[in-house]
N, C-alpha and C positions, 0 to 999 in steps of 0.2 A: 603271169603273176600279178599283172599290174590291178586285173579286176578282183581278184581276190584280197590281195592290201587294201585295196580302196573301201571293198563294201562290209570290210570288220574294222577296218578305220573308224568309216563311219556310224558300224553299230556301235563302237564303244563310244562315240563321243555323242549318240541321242539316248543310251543306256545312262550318260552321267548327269542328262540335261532330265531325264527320267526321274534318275535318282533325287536329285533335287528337289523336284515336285513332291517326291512322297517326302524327305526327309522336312520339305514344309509344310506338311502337312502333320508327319509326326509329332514335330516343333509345336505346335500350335491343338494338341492335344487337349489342354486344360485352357483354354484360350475361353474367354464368353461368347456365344452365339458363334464360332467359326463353322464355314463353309469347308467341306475338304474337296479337293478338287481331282478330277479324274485326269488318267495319263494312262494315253494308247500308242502303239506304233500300225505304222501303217508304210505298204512300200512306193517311192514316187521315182518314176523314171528321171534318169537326167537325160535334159532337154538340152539343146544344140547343134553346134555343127556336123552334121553325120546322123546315122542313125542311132535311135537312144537306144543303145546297147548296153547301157550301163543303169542299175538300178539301186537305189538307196536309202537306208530306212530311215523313217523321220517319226521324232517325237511331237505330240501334239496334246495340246488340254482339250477334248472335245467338249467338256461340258463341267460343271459345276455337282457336287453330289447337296441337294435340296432338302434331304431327311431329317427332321429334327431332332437335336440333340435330347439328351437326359435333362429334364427340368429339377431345379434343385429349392427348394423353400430355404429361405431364408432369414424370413421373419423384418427383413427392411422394408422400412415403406417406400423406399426409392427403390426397391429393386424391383422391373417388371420381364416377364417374359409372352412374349407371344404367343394366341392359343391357334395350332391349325397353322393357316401360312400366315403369310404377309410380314411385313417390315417397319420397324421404325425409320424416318426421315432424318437424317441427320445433315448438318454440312463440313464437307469436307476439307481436307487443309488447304485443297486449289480454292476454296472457295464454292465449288460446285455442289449441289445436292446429292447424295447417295444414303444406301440403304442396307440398315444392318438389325442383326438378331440379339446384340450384345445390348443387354437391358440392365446392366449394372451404374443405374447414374447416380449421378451426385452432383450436388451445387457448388459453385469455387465462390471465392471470397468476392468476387464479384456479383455474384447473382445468379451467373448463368449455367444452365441444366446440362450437363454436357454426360458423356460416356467414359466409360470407365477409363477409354483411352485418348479425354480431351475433346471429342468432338461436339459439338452445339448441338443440343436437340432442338430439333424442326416442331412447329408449330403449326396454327393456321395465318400467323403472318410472318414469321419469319424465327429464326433462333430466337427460342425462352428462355425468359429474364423471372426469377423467383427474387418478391420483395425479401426482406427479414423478417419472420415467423417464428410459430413456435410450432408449426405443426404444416408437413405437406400430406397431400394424401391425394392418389391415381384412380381414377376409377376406371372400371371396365372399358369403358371405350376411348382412355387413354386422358380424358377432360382430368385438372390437375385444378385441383380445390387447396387454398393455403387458411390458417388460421393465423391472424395477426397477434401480434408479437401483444399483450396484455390485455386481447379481446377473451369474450366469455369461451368458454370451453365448445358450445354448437353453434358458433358464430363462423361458418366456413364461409369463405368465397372465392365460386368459380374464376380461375384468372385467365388459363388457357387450355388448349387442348392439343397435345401430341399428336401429330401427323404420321396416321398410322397408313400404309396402302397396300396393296394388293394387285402388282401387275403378271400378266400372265408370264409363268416361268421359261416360256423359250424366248420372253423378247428381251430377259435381263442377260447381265455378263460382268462378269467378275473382273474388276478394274486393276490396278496395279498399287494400289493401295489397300485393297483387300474389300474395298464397297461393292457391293451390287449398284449398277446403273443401265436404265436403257441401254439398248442398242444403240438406238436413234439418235439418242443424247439430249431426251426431252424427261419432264418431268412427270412422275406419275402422280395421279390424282390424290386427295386422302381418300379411304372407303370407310364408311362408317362401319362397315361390318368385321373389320378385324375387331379382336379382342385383345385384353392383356389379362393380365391375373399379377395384382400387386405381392410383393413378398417373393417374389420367388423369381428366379433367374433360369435362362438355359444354357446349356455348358457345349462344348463342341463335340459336331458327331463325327469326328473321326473314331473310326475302329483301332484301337491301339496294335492290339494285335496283327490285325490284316495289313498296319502298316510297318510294321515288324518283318511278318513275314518277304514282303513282297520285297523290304530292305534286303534282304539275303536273297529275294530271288533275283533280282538286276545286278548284284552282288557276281552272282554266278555267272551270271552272263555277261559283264564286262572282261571277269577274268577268260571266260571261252575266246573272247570276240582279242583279247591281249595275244591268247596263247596261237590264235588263226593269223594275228600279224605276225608273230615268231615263226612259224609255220612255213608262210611266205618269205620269207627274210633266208630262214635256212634251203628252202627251194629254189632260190635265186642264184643261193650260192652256189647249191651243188651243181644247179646248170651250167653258172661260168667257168667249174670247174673241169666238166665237161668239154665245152668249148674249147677252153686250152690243151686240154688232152688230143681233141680230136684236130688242133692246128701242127 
């Protein structure tokens, strides 16, 4: 009985760590530039003293889903979105550099260029600082032209340029604060060849639906992997009932 308890025991408890991932993933439906992340099961022997006779299923993110979202115009001049791959550079709350799709920024009363959820956008020398203006404006390859505050109307000037890059997709991984960063833990280069296209934002590619669905289907299968521990529990019993019968 005892392998039987154990390995619905343990389905239901990597079914809830399962579940989790999608329902953050659900969560973050409407989110800007979000990543939805994949969740698989897989079986791993338990290892120890004796032979691994015992086996158990484990939840795992293998990977990151990279698809781009629906792009939405917007008609902001601050709003950009990425064309194709690549990432804006941002810095992160640790401090460290990482990399996101969410191109909904705006200036704080300080100056500085940050994301819709506070993060500093990266430059070529470090987090951008926007004087007081009357006018910002993004071009295609991310370089960020302001118009001062009582200069003539075609009086732009270039100030800096958004750190835009392009690192190969198997060497990135989804951090714990929801950035893409190396592997390695190094930083990627700018590439001039990402684009943006001002005005317009991207939204998250999660499938609403498929994360619906697959909610009821781990749904199912917690309550299967409940009703195999109940199962167990009444097969238990009727043995040790057995037992005293047969003393």
């Amino acid at each position: 009985m005892d392998k039987m308890l154990y390995i619905s025991m343990n389905a239901a408890q990597q079914t809830m760590r399962a579940q989790a991932a999608n329902s953050n993933n659900l969560a973050n439906v409407n989110t800007t530039g979000f990543r939805a992340d994949f969740e698989q099961f897989r079986s791993m022997p338990v290892f120890g003293e004796g032979l691994p006779s015992r086996v158990y299923a484990m939840s795992e993110r293998p990977a990151t889903d990279y698809q781009q979202g629906s792009v939405q115009t917007t008609g902001r001049e601050l709003d950009i979105s990425i064309q194709g791959d690549g990432f804006i550079a941002v810095q992160g709350k640790d401090g460290r550099e990482g990399y996101t799709r969410a191109g909904d920024l705006h200036v704080t009363e300080t100056g500085q260029l940050v994301t819709g959820t506070g993060l500093a956008v990266m430059g070529e020398g470090g987090p951008i600082a926007i004087p007081p203006s009357e006018k910002i404006e993004i071009g295609a390859d991310g370089t960020i032209s302001v118009r001062a505050i009582g200069a003539a109307a075609n009086a732009l000037t270039e100030l800096d340029r958004i750190k835009l890059v392009k690192p190969e997709l198997s060497q990135l991984q989804k951090d714990s604060d929801g950035l893409m960063r190396l592997a390695d833990g190094s930083d990627a280069p700018l590439d001039a060849d990402v684009k943006v296209a001002s005005g317009t934002i991207e939204g998250s590619n999660v499938n609403a639906v498929n994360a619906l669905v697959n909610m009821i289907e781990l749904q199912r299968q917690y309550e299967m992997q409940i009703k195999m521990m109940k199962s167990a529990d009444e097969n238990s019993a009727a043995s040790a009932r057995l037992l005293q019968l047969g003393s």
